[in-house]
PAMISE-327549 format. One line per 10 residues: for each residue x, y, z of N, C-alpha, C. Coordinates in nm, 2 decimals, padded with zeros to 4 digits. Layout:
N
X,Y,Z,X,Y,Z,X,Y,Z ~ ...
***
This chain:
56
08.08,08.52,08.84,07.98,08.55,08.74,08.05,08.59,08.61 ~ 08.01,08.53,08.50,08.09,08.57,08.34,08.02,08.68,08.33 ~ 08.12,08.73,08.25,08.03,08.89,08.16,08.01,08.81,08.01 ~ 07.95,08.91,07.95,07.93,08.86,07.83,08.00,08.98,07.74 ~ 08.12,08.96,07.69,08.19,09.07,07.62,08.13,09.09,07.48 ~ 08.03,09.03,07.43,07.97,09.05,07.31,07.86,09.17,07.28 ~ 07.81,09.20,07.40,07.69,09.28,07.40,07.72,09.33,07.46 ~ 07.62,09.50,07.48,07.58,09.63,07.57,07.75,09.70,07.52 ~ 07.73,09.80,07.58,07.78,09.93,07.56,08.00,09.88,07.57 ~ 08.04,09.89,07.47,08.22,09.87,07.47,08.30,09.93,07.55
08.27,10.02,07.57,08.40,10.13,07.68,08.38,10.04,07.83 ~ 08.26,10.06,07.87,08.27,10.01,08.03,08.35,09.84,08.06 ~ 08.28,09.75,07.92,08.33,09.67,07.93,08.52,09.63,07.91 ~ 08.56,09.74,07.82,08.72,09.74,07.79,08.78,09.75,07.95 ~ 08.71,09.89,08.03,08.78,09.90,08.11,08.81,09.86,08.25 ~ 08.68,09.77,08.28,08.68,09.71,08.34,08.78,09.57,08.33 ~ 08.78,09.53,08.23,08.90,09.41,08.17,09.03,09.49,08.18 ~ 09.11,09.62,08.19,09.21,09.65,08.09,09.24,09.68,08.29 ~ 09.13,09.72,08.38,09.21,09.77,08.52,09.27,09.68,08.58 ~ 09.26,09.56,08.56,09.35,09.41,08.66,09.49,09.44,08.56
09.47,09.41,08.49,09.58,09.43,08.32,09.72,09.56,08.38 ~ 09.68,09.62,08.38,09.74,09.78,08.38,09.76,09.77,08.57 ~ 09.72,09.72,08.60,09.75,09.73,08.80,09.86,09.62,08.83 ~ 09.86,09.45,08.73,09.95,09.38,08.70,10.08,09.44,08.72 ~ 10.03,09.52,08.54,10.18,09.55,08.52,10.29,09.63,08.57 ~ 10.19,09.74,08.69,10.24,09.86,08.74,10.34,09.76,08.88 ~ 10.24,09.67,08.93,10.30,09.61,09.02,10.44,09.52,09.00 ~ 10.45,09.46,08.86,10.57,09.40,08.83,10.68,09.48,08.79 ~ 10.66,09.62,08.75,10.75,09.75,08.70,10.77,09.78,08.87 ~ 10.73,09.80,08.92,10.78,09.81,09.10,10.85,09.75,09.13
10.85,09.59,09.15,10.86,09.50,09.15,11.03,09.48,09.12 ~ 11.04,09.51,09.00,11.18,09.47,08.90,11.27,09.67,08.94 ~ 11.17,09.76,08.96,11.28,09.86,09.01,11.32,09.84,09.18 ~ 11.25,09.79,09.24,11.30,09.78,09.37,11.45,09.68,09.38 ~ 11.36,09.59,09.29,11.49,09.48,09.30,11.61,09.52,09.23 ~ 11.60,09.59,09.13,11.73,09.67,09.09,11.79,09.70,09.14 ~ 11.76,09.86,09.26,11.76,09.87,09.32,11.84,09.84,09.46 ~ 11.77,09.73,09.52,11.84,09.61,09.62,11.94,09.56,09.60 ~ 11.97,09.52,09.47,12.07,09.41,09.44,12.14,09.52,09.38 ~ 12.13,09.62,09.35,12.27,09.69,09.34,12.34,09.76,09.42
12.24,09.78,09.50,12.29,09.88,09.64,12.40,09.76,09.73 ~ 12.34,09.63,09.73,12.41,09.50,09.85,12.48,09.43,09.79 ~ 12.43,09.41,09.68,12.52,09.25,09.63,12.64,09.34,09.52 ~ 12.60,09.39,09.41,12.72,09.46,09.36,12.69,09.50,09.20 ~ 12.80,09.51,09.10,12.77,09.57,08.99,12.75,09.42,08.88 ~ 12.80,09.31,08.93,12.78,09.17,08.84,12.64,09.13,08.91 ~ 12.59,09.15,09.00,12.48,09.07,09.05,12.39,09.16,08.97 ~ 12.40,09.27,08.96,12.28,09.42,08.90,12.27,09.40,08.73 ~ 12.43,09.35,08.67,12.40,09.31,08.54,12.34,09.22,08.51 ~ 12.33,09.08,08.63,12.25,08.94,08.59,12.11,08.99,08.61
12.06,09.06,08.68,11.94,09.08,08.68,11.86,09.17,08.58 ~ 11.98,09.29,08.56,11.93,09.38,08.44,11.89,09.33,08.29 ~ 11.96,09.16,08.27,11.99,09.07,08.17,11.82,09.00,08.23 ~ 11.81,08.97,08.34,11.67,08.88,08.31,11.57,08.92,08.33 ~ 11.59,09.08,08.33,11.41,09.15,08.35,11.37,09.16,08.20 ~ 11.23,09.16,08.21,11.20,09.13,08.09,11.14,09.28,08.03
***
């Protein structure tokens, strides 16, 4: 079902749009510290800088 972001009341509609947004990004910041993380505890200090280099 579409919403219609043009009309009724602004705040409910931001926040409902901004919670997928903000829960993404929390998941991909997890995400890139675990792997940090991983790969520097096993693989080593060059494997930890290739990754430190491709996180964005």
């Amino acid at each position: 079902m579409a919403k219609d972001m043009t009309t009724g009341k602004i705040t409910p509609l931001l926040i409902s749009f901004s919670i997928p947004l903000v829960m993404g990004n929390i998941f991909q910041l997890l995400y890139n510290a675990v792997d940090s993380i991983i790969v520097g505890k096993f693989v080593g200090e060059e494997a930890l800088a290739a990754v430190g280099t491709s996180n964005p």
